[in-house]
N, C-alpha and C positions, 0 to 999 in steps of 0.2 A: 451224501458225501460224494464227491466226484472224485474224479483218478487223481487230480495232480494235490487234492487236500490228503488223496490219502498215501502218496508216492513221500508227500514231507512227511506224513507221519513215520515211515518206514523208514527214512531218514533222523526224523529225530529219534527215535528207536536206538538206531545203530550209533550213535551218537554220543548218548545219555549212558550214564555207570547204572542202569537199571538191567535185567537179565529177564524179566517177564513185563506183559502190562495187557490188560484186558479192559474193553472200552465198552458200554453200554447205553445206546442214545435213545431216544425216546420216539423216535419212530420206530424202532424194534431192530435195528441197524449193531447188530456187535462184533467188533473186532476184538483179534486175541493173539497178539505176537510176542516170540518166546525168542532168546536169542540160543546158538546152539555153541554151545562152546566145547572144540576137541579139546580133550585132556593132552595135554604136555608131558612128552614124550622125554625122559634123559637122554643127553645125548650118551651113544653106545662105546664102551667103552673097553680098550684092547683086553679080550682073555689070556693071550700068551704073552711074555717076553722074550725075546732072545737076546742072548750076550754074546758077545762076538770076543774070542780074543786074538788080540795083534801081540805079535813077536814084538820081545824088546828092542832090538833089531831098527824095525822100524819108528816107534818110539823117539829112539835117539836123534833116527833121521829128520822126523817130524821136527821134533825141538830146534833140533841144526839151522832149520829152513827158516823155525819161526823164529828165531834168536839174528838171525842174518836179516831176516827181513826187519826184525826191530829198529837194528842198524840203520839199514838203507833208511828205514822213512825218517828214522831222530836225524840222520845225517842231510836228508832234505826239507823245505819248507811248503805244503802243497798249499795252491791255491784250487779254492773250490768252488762250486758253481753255486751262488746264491738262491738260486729260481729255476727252475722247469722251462726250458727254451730249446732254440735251437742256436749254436755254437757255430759264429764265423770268427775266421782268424782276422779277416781284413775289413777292412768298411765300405767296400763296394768289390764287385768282380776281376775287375781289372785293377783296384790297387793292389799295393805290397802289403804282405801281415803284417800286424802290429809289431810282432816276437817272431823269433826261432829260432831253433835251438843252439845257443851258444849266447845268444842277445844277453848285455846287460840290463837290469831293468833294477829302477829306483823305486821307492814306497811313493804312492800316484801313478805310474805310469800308467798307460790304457795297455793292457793284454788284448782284450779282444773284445766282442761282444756277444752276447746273447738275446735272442730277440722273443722274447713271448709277448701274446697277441698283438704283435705288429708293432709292438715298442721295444727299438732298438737300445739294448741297457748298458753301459759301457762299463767292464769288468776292468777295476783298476789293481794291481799289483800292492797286493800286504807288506811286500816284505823289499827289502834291497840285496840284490843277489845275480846269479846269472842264470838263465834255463838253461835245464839240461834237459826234460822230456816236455814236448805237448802231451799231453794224457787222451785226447777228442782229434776226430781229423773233424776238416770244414763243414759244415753242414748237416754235422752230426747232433740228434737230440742229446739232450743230458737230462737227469735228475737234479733235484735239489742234493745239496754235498755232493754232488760226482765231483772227482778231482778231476781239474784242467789242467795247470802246471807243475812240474815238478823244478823248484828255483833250487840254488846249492850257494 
């Protein structure tokens, strides 16, 4: 047997759902590979807890903020970034934005674009309304769902 008949064999080895395999040729030639598998470990898992207590106090405050913020966003309509890119306001350097803030904008309109791998996507406006915030300055990455506008 030469190196590279027995370099596949080592490969089919690793390969194959077998765990042992022992070979005997008749030139007197025997192989014997055993695979070696570590035991799998639980992952380790917290001994303490701690509880923390907050004052009612703030409690209240919390709710106040999240109850205002429920507000703000029912009272807005975000648009939000379809795809992983990066976020221009305008379609070239030197032109105007598409939007800003106070722009009317109708369901169709282009807001702006976002460009992943070199394909310029034009982000068009859900909703008919006015901007009140850009959410992104120019040239700024976004996630998929990042909000871009906030319409009213």
């Amino acid at each position: 047997m030469n190196y590279e008949e027995i370099k596949r064999l080592i490969d089919d080895m690793g390969e194959a759902k077998i765990d042992e395999l022992s070979i005997e040729f008749p030139e007197g030639i025997k192989i014997s590979m055993k695979k070696n598998k570590a035991p799998v470990m639980p992952p380790k898992v917290a001994e303490s807890v701690q509880y923390i207590t907050v004052p009612e106090k703030t409690e209240q405050k919390v709710e106040t903020k999240q109850s205002e913020k429920e507000e703000e966003e029912e009272e807005y309509k975000i648009v939000k970034s379809p795809m992983v890119g990066t976020f221009y306001s305008k379609s070239s350097p030197d032109a105007k934005p598409y939007v800003e803030v106070g722009s009317k904008v109708k369901k169709g309109d282009i807001l702006c674009i976002v460009e992943a791998m070199k394909l310029m996507n034009e982000i068009e406006s859900e909703f008919d309304g006015e901007i009140v915030e850009v959410c992104v300055k120019d040239g700024e990455m976004v996630d998929y769902g990042k909000p871009l506008f906030k319409i009213k």
